[in-house]
C-alpha positions in Angstrom: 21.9 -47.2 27.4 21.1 -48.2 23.4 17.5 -47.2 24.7 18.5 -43.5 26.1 20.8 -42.7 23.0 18.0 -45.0 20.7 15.5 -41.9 21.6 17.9 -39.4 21.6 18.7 -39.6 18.1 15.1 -40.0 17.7 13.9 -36.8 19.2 16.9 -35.1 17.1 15.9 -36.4 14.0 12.5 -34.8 15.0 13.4 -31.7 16.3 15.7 -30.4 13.2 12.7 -29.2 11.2 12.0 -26.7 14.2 15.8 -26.1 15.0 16.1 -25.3 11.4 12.9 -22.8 10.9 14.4 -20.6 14.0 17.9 -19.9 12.8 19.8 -17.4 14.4 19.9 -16.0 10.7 16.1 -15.7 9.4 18.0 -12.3 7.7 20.7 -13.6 5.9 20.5 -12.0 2.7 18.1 -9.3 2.8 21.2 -6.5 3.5 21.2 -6.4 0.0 18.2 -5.2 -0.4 18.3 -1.3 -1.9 15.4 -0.7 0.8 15.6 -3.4 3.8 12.3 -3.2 4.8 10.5 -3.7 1.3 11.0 -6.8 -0.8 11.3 -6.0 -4.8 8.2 -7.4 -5.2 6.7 -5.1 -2.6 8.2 -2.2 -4.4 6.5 -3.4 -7.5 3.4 -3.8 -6.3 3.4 -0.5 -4.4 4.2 1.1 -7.6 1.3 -0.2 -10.1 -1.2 0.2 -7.0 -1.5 -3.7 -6.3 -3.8 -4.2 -3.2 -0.9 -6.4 -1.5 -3.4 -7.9 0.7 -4.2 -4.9 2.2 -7.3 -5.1 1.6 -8.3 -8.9 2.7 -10.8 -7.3 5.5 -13.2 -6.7 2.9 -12.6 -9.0 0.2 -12.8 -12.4 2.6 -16.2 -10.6 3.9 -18.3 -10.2 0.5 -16.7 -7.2 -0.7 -15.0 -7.9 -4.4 -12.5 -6.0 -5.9 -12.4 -3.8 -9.1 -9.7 -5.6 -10.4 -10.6 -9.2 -9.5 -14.3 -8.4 -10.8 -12.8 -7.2 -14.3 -10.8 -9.8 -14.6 -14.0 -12.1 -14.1 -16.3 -10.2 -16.1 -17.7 -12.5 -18.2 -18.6 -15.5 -15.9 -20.3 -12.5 -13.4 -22.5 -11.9 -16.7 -21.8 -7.8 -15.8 -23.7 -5.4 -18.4 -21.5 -3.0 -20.3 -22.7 -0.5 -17.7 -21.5 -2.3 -14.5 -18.1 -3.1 -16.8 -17.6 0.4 -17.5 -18.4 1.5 -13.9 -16.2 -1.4 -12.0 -13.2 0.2 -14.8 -14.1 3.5 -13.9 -13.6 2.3 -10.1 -10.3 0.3 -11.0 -8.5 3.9 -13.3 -10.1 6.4 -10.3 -8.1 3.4 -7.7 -5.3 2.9 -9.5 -5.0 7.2 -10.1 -4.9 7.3 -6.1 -2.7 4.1 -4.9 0.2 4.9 -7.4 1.3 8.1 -6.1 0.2 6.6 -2.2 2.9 3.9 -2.9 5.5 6.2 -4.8 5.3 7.9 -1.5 5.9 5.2 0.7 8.6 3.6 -0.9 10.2 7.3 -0.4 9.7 7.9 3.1 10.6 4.1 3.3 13.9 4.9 2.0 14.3 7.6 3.5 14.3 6.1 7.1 17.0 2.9 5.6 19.0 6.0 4.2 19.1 7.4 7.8 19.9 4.3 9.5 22.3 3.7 6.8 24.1 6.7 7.2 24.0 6.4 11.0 21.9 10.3 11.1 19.5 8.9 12.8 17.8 10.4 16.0 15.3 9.5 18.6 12.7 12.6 17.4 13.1 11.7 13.5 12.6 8.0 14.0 9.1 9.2 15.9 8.4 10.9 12.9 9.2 8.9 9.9 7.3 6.1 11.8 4.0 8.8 12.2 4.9 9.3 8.5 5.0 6.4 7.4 2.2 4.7 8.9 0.0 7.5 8.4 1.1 6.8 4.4 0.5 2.7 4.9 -3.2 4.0 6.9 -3.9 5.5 3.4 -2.9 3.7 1.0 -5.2 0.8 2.9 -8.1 2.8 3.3 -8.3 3.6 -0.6 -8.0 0.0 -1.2 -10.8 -0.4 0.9 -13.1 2.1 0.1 -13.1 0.3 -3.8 -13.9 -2.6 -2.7 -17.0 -0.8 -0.6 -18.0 0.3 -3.9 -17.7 -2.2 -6.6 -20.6 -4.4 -4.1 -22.5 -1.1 -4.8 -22.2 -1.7 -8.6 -23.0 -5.7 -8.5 -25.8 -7.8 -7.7 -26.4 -10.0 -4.4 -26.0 -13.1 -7.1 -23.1 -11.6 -8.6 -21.4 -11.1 -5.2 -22.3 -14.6 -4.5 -20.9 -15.9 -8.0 -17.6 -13.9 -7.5 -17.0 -15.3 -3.8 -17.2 -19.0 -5.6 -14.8 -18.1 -8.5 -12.7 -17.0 -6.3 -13.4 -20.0 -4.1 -15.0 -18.1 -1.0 -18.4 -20.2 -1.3 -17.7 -20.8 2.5 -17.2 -16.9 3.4 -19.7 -14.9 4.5 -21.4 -12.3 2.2 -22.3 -8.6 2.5 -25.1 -7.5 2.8 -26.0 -5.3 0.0 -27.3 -1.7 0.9 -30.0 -0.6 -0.9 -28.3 3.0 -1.8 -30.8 3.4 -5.1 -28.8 2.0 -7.3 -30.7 -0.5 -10.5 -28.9 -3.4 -10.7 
């Protein structure tokens, strides 16, 4: 019997970490929130244009960012034309994820304001969804598309010396199109 209730403690003991992580309340807390479905820090980053990940597809793959490459500008060794053309990419980015991300937060609200309220319909639900992810589908694809060209603007070893500074040396690199461009 000491051997049964021995192992029974024991596998409780163990088991408490996973008990634990699925608590019946993984959302304790986040009614608070002024929008439920957007941490403050998502908010933040939606309203100074901050990638948020979204664009991981492409930087994990070769493809750097404007605003990690001019933040490592000087180890890259970038001429003060690739500097002023990677800035150039980061203002015309920044110009066009801001107002995406304004946007979203709104419609974002929006839909908590309508649950809130208890308005909410079947029809309007479709489309704030359809609004919204066609908002989150743009905002991404902008992120993307800079990252597409800043590789246009740096060299094969520059791309190479980026993925290490950022510690990618494992990841796979583009490969650089030649689209006429003197690096």
């Amino acid at each position: 019997m000491k051997r049964i209730t021995g192992l029974a403690m024991l596998m409780l003991v163990a088991l408490s970490p996973i008990a634990s992580a699925q608590s019946p309340q993984p959302y304790a807390g986040l009614e608070t929130r002024p929008i439920k479905a957007l941490s403050d820090q998502q908010i933040a980053d939606l309203k100074a244009g901050r990638g948020m990940g979204l664009a991981l597809a492409a930087e994990l793959n070769g493809y750097p960012g404007p605003v990690h490459v001019i933040e490592l500008a000087q180890p890259l060794g970038l001429s003060n034309a690739q500097r002023a053309k990677v800035q150039e990419l980061f203002a015309a980015m920044t110009a066009e994820t801001v107002p995406l991300g304004q946007k979203l937060i709104a419609q974002e609200a929006d839909l908590d304001r309508q649950f809130a309220n208890k308005t909410i319909t079947e029809p309007v639900l479709a489309t704030s969804i359809q609004t919204i992810g066609s908002s989150q589908a743009a905002l991404r694809t902008a992120h993307l598309r800079y990252h597409l060209a800043t590789l246009d603007v740096l060299t094969p070893a520059q791309v190479k010396r980026y993925a290490e500074l950022r510690g990618y040396a494992g990841a796979p690199q583009a490969q650089h199109q030649d689209s006429g461009h003197r690096h």
